[in-house]
C-alpha positions in Angstrom: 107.6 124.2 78.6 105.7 127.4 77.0 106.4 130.9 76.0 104.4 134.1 76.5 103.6 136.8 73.8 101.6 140.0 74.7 100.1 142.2 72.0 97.6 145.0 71.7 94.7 142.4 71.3 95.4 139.5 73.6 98.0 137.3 75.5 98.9 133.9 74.1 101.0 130.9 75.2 102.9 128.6 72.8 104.7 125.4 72.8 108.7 126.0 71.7 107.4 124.3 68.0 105.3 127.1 67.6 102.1 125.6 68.5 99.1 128.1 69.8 98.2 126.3 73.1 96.2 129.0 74.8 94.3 132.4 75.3 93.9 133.4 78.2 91.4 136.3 78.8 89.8 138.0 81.8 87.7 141.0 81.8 89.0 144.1 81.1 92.5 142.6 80.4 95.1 145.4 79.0 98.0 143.6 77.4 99.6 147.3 76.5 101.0 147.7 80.1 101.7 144.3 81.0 105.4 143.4 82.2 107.8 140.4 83.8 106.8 141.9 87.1 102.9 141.7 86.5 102.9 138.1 84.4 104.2 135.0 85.9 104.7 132.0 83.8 105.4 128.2 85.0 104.7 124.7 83.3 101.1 124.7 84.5 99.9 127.8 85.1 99.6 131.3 84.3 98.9 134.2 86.5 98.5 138.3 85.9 97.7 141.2 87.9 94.9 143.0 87.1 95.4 147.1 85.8 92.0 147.6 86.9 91.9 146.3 90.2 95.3 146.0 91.3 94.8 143.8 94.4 93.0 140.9 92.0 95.5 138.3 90.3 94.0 136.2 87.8 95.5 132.6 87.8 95.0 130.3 84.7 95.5 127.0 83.4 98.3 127.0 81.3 96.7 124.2 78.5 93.0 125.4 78.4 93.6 129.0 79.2 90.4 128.5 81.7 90.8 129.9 85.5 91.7 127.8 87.7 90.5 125.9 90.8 86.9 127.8 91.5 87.7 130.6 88.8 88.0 133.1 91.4 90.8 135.5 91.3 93.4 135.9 94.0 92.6 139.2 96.2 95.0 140.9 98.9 93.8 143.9 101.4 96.6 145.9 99.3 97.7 146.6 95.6 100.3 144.5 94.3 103.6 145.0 92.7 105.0 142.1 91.7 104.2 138.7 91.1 105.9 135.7 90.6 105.2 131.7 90.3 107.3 128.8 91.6 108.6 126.1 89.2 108.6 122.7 90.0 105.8 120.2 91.7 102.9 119.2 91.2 100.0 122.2 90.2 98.7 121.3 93.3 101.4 122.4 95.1 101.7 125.6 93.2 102.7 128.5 95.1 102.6 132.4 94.1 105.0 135.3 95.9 104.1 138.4 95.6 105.1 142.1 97.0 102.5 144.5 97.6 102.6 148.2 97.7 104.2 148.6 101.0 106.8 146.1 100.1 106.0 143.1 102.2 106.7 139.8 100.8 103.4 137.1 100.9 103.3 133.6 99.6 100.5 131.4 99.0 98.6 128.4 97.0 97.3 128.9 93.6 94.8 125.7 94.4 91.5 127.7 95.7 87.8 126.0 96.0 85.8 128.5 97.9 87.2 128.6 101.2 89.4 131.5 102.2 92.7 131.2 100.9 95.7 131.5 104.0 97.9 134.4 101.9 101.1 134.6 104.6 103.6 137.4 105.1 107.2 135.9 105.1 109.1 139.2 104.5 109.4 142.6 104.7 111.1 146.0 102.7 111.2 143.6 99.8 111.4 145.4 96.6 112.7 142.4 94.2 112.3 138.7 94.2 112.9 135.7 91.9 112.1 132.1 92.4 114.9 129.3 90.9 114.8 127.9 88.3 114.8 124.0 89.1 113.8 123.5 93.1 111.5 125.9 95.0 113.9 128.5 96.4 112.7 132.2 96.8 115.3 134.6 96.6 115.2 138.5 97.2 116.6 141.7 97.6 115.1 142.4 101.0 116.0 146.1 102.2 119.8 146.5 102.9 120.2 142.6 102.9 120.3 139.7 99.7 117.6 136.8 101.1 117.1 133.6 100.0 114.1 131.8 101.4 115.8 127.7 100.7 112.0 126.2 102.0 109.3 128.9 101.8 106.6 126.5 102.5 107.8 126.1 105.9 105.7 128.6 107.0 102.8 126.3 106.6 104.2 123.6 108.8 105.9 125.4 111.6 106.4 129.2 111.7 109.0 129.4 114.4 111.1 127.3 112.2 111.2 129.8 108.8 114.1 132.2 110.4 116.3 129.1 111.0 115.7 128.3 106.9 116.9 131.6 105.8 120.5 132.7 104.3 120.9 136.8 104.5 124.2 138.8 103.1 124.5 142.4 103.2 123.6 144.1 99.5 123.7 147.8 100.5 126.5 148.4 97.9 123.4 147.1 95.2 121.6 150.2 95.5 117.9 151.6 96.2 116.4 150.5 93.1 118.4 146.9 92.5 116.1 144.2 90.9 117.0 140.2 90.6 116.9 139.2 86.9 117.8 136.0 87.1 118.0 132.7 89.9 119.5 129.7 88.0 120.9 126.7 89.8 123.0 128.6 92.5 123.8 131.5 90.6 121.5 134.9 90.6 121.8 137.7 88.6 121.2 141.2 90.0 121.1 144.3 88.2 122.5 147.2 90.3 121.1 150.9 90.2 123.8 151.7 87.6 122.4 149.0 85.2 125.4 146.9 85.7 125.2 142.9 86.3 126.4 141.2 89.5 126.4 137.5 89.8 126.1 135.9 93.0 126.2 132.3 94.3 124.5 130.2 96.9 125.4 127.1 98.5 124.2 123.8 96.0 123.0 122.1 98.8 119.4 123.6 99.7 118.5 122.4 95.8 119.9 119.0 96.5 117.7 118.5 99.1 114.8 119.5 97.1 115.5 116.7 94.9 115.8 114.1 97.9 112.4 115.5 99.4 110.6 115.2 95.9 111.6 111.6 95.4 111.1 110.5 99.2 115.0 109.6 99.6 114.8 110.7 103.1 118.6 109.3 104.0 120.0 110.8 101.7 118.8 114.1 102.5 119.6 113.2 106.3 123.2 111.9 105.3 123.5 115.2 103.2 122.8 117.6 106.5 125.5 115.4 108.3 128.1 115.7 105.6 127.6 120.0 105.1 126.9 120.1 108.5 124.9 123.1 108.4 122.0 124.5 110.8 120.4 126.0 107.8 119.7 122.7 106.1 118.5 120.8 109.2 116.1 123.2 109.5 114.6 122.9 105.9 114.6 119.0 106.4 112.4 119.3 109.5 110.4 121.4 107.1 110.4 119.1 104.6 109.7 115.8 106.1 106.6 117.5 108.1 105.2 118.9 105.4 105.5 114.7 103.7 104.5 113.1 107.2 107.7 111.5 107.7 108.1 111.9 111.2 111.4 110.0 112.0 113.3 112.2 109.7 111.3 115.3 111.0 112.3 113.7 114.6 116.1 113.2 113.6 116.4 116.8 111.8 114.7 118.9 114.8 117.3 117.3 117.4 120.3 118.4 115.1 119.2 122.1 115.6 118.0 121.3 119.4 114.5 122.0 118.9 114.2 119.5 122.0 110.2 120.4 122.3 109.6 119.8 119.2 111.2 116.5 119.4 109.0 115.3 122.1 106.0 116.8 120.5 107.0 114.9 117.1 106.9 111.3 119.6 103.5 112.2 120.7 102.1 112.7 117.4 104.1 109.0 116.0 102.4 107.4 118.6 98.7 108.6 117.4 97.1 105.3 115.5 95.2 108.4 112.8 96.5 109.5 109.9 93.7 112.3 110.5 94.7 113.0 113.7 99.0 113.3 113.5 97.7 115.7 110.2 95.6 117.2 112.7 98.9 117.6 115.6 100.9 118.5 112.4 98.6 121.5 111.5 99.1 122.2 115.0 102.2 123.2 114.9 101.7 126.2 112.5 98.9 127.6 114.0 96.2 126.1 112.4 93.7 125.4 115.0 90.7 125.9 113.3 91.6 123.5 110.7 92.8 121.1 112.6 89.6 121.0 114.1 87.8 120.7 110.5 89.9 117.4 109.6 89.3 115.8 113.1 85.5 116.5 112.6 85.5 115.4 108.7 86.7 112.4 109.6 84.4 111.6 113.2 87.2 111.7 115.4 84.9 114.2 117.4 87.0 113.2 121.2 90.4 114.1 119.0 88.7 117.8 118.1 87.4 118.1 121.5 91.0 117.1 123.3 92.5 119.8 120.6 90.5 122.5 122.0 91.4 120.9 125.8 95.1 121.3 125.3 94.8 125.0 123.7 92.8 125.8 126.8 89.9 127.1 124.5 87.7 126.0 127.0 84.4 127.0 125.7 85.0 126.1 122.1 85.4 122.3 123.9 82.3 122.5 125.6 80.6 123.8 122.6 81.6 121.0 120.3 80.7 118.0 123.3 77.3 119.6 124.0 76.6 120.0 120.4 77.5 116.8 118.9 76.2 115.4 123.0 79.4 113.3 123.7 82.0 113.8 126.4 80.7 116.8 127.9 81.8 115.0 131.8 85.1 114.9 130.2 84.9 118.6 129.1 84.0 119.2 132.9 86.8 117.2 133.9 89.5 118.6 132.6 88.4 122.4 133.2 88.0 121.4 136.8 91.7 120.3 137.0 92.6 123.0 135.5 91.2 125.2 137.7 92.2 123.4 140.6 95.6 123.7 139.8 95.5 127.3 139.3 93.6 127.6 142.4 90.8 129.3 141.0 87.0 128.9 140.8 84.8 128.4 138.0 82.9 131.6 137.2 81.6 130.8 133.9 77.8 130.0 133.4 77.9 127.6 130.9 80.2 125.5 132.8 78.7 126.5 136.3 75.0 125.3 134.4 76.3 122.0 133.2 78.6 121.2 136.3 75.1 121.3 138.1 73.2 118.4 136.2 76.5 116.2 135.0 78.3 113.9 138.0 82.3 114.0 137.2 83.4 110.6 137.5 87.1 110.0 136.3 87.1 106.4 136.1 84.0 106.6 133.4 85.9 109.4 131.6 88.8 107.1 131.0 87.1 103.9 130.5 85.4 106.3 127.8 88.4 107.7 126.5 90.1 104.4 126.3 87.0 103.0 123.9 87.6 105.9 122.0 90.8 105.2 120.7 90.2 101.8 120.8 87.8 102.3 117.8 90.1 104.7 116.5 92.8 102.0 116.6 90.5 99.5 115.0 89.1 102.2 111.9 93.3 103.1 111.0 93.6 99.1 110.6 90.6 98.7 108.4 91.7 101.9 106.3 93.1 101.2 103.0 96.3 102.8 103.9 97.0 100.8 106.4 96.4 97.6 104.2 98.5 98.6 101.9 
């Protein structure tokens, strides 16, 4: 939608009728040594790498020129190289790429309001990347091998899965030193160590399926997998519909590529009467514990966030959450004796040795209990306005 210019005194964005829209500044900006490698451009937002402090990025508002989100800047562990801004969605699904100095690849959200932003390697030996033009596919020149990354943000939903949404050709003939200079539609331009151009071309589909997922058309994307037939594209579907909380396609796209466990876990989670807590199973399944945790709590389910920490067998992170918030310890005590038991072990720790003394496990309270629970759990998704409408 905008154009940058860069000159000695400042960098400023324009409309294509030659309106000034913004200014964008930051403290001790240089505009002498900026570059397409150190300035990123997309319909919303601006971000640049700072010359003073390498491992800053300051990310902007494309209209006002203001920082964005808290007006922090974006800091890795390790100088940066390049930097480079998806182009389609919503600014709150933003996402930055960027390759630091020892030429790992990292992706993450250009949305930050205090917490600690999750900045996630999903390459390595990367020493050129582009992100297309239309859908958000990352593409890169990934040590001997071409990469293109067709769902990058499945990294956030389900790690295992990323491999399985990757297409690799060998580009040893491109040279040390070849950069991509273009990814539009399916075709990307790289520029070989010699200076000469080589076009190369992707399969259509991946950016079809963008589409679909964008606009909720969730058969159509599952009748596109079955007509390319392709592993590749099941795999960003799953992605996809995770990330959007449609779980029957997410169910439907995981048995295609015989991700049998994950089909059962996806069941489990459909069967949860939440929102909160299948977000909260869905978080899960990247990793994120901790924030699962924090949504279950933010929204009271507190025997959800304590049954989390049960079936990670973080046993004294359960125990610490029933004591404090002095609900379902007994249940806590329960389970860890079962657990035990089944091991054949004894308990050793103090804190549940201390509390095992005073508390009476009694199994048919705990489920009566646990059954009350998600009862009123049942009864709040109901009465949510969600579920009205």
């Amino acid at each position: 939608r905008h154009f940058l210019l860069a000159d000695g005194g400042g960098l400023y964005l324009y409309s294509y009728e030659g309106r000034l829209i913004s200014c964008p500044k930051f403290p001790g900006m240089r505009t002498d040594i900026l570059n397409a490698q150190t300035v990123a451009l997309s319909n919303d937002t601006l971000a640049v790498k700072d010359k003073a402090d390498e491992k800053v990025i300051y990310i902007f508002e494309a209209l006002s020129g203001k920082p964005l989100g808290d007006g922090k800047p974006l800091t890795h562990e390790t100088e940066i190289v390049e930097i480079a801004l998806d182009q389609k969605g919503h600014t709150n699904e933003r996402k930055i790429a960027f390759i630091d100095k020892n030429r790992d690849l990292f992706i993450t959200s250009v949305k930050r309001f205090g917490k600690e932003q999750k900045i996630v390697k999903i390459g390595t030996m990367v020493q050129s990347l582009a992100w297309n033009d239309n859908s958000n596919i990352l593409c890169g020149i990934q040590d001997s091998k071409f990469t293109v990354w067709y769902y990058p943000n499945t990294v956030y939903v389900d790690k295992d899965l990323l491999p399985k949404t990757l297409y690799e050709i060998g580009a040893s003939e491109f040279g040390r030193n070849a950069r991509v200079v273009t990814f539009v539609g399916s075709r990307v331009t790289v520029r070989m160590t010699d200076g000469s151009l080589v076009h190369l071309h992707i399969s259509p589909y991946p950016s079809l399926l963008h589409g679909y997922a964008s606009t909720s058309r969730w058969e159509d994307g599952v009748r596109l997998c079955r007509f390319v037939k392709d592993q590749t594209l099941w795999a960003c579907l799953a992605a996809m519909a995770l990330t959007n909380q449609d779980m029957t396609t997410a169910e439907i796209a995981y048995a295609a590529i015989g991700e049998i466990d994950k089909v059962q876990y996806i069941n489990s989670i459909k069967e949860l009467p939440s929102r909160e807590a299948r977000l909260a199973r869905v978080l899960l399944l990247s990793g994120s514990a901790r924030e699962a945790e924090t949504l279950l709590l933010q929204a009271g389910l507190l025997y959800r966030a304590i049954q989390v920490n049960m079936d990670l067998y973080n046993w004294e992170r359960a125990l610490e959450l029933a004591v404090k918030h002095r609900t379902h310890v007994d249940t806590v005590l329960a389970y860890r004796q079962k657990f035990l038991e089944r091991f054949g072990k004894k308990e050793t720790n103090q804190r549940f040795l201390q509390y095992s003394e005073s508390l009476e496990v009694d199994w048919d309270k705990i489920k009566a209990k646990i059954e009350m629970e998600i009862a009123k759990e049942r009864e709040r998704a109901a009465a949510s306005p969600a579920a009205r409408t």
